[in-house]
mmCIF file as gemmi writes it, N, C-alpha and C atoms, coordinates in Angstrom:
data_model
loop_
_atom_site.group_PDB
_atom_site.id
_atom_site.type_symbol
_atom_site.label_atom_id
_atom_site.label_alt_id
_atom_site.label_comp_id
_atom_site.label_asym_id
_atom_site.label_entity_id
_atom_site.label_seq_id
_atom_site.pdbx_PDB_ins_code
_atom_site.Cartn_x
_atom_site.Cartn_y
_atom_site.Cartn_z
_atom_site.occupancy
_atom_site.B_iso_or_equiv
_atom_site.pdbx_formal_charge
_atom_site.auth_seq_id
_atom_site.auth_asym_id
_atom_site.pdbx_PDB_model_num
ATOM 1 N N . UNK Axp A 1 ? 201.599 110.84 91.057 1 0 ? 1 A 1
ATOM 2 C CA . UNK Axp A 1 ? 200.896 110.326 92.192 1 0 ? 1 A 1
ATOM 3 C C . UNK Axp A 1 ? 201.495 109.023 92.706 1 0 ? 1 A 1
ATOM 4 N N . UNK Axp A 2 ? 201.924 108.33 91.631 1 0 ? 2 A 1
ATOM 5 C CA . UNK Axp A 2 ? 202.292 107.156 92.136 1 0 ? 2 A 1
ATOM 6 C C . UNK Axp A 2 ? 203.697 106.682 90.902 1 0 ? 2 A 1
ATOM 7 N N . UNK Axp A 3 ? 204.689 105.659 91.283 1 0 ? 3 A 1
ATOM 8 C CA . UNK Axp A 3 ? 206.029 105.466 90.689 1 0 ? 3 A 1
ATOM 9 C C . UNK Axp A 3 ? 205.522 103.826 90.654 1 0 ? 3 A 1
ATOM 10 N N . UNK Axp A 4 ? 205.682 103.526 89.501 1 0 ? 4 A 1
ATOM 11 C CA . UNK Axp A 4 ? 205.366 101.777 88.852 1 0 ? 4 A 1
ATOM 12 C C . UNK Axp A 4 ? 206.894 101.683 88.707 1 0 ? 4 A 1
ATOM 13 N N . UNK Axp A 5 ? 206.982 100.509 89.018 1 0 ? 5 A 1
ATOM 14 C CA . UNK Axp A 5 ? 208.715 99.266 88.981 1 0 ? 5 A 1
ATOM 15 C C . UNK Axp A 5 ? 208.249 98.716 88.333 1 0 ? 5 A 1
ATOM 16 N N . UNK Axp A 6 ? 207.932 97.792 87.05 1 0 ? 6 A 1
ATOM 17 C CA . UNK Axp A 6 ? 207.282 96.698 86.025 1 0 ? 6 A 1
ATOM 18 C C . UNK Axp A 6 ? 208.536 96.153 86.813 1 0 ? 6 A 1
ATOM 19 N N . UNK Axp A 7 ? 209.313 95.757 86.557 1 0 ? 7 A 1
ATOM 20 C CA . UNK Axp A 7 ? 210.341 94.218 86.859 1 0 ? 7 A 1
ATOM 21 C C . UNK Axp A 7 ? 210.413 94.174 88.423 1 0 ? 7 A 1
ATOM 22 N N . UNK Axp A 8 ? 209.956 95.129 89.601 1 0 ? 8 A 1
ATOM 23 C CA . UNK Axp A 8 ? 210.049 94.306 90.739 1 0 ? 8 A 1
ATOM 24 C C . UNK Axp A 8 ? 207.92 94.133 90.385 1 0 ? 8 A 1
ATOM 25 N N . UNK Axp A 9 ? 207.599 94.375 90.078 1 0 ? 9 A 1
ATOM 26 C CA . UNK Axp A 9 ? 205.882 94.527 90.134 1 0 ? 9 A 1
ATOM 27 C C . UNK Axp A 9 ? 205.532 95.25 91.538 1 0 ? 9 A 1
ATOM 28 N N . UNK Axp A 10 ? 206.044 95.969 91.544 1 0 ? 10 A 1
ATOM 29 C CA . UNK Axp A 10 ? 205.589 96.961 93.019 1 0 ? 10 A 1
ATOM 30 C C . UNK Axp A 10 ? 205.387 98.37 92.258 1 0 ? 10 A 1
ATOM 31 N N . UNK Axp A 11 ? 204.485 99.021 93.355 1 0 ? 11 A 1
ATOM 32 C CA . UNK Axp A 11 ? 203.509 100.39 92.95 1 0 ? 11 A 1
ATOM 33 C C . UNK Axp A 11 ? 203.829 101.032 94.353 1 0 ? 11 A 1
ATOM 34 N N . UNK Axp A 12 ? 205.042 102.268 94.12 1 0 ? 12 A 1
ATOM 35 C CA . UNK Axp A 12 ? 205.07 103.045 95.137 1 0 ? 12 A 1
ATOM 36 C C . UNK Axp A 12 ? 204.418 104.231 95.182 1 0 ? 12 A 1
ATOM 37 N N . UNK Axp A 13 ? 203.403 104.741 95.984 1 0 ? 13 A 1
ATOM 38 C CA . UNK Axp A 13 ? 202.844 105.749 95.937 1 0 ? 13 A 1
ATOM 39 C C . UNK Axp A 13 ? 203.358 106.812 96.241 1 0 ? 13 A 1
ATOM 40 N N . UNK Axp A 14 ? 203.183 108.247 95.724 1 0 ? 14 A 1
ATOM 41 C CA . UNK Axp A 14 ? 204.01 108.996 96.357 1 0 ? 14 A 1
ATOM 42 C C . UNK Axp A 14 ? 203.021 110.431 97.829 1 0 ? 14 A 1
ATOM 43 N N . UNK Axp A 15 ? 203.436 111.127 98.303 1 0 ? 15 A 1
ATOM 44 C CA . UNK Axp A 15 ? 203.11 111.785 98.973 1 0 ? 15 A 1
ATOM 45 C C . UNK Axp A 15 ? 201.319 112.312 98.749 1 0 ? 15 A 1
ATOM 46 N N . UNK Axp A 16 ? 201.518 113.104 97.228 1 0 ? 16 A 1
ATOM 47 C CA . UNK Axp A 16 ? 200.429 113.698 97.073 1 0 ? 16 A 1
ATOM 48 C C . UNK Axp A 16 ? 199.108 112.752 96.576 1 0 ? 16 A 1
ATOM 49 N N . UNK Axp A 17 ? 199.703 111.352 97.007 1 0 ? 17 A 1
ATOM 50 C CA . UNK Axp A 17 ? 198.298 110.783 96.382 1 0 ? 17 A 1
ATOM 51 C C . UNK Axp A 17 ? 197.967 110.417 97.865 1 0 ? 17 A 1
ATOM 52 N N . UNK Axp A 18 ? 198.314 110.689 98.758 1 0 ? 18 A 1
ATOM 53 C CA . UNK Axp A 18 ? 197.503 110.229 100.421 1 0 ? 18 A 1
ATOM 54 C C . UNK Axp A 18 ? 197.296 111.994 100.905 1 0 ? 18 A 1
ATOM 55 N N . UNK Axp A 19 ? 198.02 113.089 100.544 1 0 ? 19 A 1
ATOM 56 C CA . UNK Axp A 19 ? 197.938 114.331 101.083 1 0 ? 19 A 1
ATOM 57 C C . UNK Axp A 19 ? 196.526 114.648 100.198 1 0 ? 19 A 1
ATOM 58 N N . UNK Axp A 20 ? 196.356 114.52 98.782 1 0 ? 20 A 1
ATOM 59 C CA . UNK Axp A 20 ? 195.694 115.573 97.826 1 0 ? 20 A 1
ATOM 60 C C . UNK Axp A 20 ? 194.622 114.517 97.23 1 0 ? 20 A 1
ATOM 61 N N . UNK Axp A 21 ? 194.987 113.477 97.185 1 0 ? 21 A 1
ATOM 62 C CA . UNK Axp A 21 ? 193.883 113.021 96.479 1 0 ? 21 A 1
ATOM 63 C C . UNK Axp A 21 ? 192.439 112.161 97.241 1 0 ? 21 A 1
ATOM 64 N N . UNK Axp A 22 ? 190.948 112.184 96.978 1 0 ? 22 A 1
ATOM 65 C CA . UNK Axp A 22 ? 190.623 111.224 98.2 1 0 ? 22 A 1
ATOM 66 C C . UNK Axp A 22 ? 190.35 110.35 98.04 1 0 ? 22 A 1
ATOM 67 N N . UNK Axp A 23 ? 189.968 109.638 98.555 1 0 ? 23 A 1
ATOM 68 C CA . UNK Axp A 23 ? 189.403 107.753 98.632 1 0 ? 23 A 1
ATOM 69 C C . UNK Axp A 23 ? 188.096 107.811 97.696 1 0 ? 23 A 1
ATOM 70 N N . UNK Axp A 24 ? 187.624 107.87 97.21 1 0 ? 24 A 1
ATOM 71 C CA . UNK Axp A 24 ? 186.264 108.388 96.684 1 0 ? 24 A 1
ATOM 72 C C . UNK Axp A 24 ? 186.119 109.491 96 1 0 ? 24 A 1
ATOM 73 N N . UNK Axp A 25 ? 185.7 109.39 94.623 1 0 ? 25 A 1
ATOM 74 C CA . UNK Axp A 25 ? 185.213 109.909 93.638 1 0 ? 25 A 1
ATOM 75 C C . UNK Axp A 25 ? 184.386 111.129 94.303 1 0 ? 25 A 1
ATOM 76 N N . UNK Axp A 26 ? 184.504 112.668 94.274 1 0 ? 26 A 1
ATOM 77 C CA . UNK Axp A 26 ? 183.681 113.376 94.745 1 0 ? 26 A 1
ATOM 78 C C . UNK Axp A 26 ? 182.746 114.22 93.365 1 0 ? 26 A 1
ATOM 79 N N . UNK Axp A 27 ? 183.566 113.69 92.534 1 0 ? 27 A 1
ATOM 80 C CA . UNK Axp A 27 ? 182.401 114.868 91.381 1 0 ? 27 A 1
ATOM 81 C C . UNK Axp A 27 ? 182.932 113.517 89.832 1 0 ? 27 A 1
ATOM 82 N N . UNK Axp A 28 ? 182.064 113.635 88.975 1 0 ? 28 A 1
ATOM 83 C CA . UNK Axp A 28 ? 182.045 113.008 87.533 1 0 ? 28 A 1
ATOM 84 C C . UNK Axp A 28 ? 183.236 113.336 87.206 1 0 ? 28 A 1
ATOM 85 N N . UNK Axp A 29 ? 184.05 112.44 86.921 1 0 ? 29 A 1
ATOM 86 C CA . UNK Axp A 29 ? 185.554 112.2 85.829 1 0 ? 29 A 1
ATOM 87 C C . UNK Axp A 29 ? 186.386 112.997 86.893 1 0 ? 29 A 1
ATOM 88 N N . UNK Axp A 30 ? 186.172 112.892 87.969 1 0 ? 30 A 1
ATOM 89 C CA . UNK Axp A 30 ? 187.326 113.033 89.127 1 0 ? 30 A 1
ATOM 90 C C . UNK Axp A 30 ? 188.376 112.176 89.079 1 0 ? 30 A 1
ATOM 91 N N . UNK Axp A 31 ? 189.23 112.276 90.397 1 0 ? 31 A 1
ATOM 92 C CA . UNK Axp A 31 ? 190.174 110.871 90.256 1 0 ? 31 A 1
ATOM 93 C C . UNK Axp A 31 ? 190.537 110.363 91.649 1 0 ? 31 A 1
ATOM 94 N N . UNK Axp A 32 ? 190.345 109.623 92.169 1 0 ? 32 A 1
ATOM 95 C CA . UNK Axp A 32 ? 190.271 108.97 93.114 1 0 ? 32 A 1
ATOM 96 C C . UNK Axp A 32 ? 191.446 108.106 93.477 1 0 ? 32 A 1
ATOM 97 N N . UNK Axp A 33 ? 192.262 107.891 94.978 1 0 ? 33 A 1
ATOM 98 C CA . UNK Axp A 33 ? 193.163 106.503 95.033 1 0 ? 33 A 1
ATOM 99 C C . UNK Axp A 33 ? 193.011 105.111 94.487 1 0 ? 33 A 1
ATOM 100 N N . UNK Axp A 34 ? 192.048 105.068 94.118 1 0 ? 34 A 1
ATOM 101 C CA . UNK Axp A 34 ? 191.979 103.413 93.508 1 0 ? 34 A 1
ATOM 102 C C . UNK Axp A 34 ? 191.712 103.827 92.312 1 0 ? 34 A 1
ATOM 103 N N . UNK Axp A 35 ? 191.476 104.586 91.467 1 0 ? 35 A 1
ATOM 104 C CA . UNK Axp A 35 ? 191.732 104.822 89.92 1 0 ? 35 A 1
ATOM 105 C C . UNK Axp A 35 ? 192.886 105.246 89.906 1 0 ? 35 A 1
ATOM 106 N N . UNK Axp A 36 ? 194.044 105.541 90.468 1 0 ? 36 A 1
ATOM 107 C CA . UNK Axp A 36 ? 195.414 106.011 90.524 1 0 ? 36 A 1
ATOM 108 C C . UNK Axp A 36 ? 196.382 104.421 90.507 1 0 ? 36 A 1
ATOM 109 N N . UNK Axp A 37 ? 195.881 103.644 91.456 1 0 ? 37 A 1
ATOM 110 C CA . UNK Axp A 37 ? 196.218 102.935 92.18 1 0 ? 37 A 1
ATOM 111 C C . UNK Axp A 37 ? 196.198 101.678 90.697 1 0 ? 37 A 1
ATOM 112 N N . UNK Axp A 38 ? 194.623 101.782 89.984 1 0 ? 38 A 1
ATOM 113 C CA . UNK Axp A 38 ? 194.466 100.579 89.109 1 0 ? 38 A 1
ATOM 114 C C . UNK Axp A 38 ? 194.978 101.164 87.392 1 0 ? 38 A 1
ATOM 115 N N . UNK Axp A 39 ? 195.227 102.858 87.471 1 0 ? 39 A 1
ATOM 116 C CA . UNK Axp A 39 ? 195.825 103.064 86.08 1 0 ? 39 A 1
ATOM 117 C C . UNK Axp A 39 ? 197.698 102.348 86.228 1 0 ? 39 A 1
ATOM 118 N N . UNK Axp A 40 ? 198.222 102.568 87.751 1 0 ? 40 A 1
ATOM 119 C CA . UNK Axp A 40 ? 199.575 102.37 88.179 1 0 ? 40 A 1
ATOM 120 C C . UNK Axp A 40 ? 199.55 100.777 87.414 1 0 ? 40 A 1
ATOM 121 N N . UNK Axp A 41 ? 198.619 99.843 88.265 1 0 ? 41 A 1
ATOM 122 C CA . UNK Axp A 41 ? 198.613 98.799 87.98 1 0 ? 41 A 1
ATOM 123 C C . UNK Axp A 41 ? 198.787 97.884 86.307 1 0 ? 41 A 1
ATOM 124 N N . UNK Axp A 42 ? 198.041 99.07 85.646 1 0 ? 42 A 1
ATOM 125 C CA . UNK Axp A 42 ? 198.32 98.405 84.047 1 0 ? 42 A 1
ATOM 126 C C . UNK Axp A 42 ? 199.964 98.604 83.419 1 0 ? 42 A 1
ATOM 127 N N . UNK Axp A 43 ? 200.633 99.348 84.527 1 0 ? 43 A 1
ATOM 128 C CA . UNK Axp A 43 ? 201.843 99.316 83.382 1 0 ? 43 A 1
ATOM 129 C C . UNK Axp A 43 ? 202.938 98.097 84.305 1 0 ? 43 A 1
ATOM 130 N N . UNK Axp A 44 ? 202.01 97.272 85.086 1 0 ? 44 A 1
ATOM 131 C CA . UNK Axp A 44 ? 202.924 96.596 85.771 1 0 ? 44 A 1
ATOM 132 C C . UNK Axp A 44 ? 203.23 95.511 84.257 1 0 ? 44 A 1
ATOM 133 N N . UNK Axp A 45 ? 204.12 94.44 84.443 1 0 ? 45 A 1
ATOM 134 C CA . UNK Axp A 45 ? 204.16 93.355 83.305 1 0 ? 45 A 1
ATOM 135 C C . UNK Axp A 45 ? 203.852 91.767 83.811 1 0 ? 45 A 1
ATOM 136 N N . UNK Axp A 46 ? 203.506 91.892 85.102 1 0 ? 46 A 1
ATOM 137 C CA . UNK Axp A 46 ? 202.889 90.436 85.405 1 0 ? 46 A 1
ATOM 138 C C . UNK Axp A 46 ? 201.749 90.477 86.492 1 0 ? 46 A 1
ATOM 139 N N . UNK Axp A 47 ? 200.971 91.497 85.933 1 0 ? 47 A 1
ATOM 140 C CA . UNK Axp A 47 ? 199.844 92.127 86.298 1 0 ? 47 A 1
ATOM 141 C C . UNK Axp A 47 ? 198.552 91.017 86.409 1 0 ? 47 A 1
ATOM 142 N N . UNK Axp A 48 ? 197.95 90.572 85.327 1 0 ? 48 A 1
ATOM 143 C CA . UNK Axp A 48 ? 197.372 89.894 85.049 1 0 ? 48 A 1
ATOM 144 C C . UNK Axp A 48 ? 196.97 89.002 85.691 1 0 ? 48 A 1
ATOM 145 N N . UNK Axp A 49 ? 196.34 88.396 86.667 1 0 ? 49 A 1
ATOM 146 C CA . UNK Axp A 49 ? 195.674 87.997 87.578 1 0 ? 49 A 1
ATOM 147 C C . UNK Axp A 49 ? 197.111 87.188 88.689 1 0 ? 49 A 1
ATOM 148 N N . UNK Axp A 50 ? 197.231 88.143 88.963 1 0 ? 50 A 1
ATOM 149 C CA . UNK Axp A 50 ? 198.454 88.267 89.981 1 0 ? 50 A 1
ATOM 150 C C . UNK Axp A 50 ? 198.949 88.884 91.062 1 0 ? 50 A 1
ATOM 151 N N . UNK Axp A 51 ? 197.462 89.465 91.241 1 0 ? 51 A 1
ATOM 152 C CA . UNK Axp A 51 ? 197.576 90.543 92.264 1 0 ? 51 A 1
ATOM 153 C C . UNK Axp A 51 ? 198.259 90.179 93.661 1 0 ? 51 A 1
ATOM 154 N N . UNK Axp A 52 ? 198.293 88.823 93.59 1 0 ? 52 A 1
ATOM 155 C CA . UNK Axp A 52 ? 198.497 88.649 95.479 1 0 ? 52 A 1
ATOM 156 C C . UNK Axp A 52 ? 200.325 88.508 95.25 1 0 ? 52 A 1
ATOM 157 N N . UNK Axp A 53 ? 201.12 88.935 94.052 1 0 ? 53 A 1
ATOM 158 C CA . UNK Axp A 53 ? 202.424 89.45 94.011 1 0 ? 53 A 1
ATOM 159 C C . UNK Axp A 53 ? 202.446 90.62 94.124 1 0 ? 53 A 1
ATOM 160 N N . UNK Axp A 54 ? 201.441 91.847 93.966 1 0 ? 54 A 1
ATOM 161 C CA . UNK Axp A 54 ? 201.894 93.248 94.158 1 0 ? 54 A 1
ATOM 162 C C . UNK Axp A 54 ? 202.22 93.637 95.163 1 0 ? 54 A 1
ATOM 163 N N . UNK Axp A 55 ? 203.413 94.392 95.098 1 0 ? 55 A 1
ATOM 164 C CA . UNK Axp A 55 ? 203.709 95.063 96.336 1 0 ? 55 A 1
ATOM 165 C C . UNK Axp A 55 ? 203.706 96.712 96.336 1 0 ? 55 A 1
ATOM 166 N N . UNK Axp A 56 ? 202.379 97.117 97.189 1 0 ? 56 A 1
ATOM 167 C CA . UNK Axp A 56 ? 202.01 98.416 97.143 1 0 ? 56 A 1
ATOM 168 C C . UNK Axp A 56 ? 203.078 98.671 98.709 1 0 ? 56 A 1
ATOM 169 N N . UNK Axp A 57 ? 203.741 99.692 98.506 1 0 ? 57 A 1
ATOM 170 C CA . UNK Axp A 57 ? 204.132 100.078 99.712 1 0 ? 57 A 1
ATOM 171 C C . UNK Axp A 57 ? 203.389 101.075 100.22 1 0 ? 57 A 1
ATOM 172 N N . UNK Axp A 58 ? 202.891 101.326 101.317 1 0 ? 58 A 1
ATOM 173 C CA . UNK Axp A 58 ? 202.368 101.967 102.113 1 0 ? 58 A 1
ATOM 174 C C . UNK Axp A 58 ? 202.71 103.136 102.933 1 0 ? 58 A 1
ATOM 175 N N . UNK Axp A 59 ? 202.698 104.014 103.231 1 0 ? 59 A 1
ATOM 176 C CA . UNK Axp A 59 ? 203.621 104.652 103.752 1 0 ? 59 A 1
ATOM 177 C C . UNK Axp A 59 ? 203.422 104.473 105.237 1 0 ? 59 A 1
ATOM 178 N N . UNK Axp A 60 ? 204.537 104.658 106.459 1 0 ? 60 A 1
ATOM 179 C CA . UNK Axp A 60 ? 204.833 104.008 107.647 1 0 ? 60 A 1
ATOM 180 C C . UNK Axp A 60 ? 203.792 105.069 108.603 1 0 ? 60 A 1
């Protein structure tokens, strides 16, 4: 769903997490863009209250 860089700290998403997945939890232990988005986030390495360095790219 999504490609983690730990040494640039950027989280590129890929296709099927804006085509397939939705914004919102629709059923119990679903998976949602921001549980994709915040599992991506733990394997960053300067994660840790640092968010205003992430660079999520977006797609155009």
């Amino acid at each position: 769903m999504a490609v983690t860089f730990p040494d640039q700290n950027r989280i590129v998403p890929c296709d099927p997490l804006w085509c397939f997945i939705p914004t919102e939890q629709v059923a119990c232990h679903s998976v949602d863009r921001g549980a994709v988005l915040v599992h991506e986030a733990t394997r960053l390495r300067r994660c840790g209250g640092h968010w205003q360095r992430l660079q999520l790219l977006l797609p155009r």
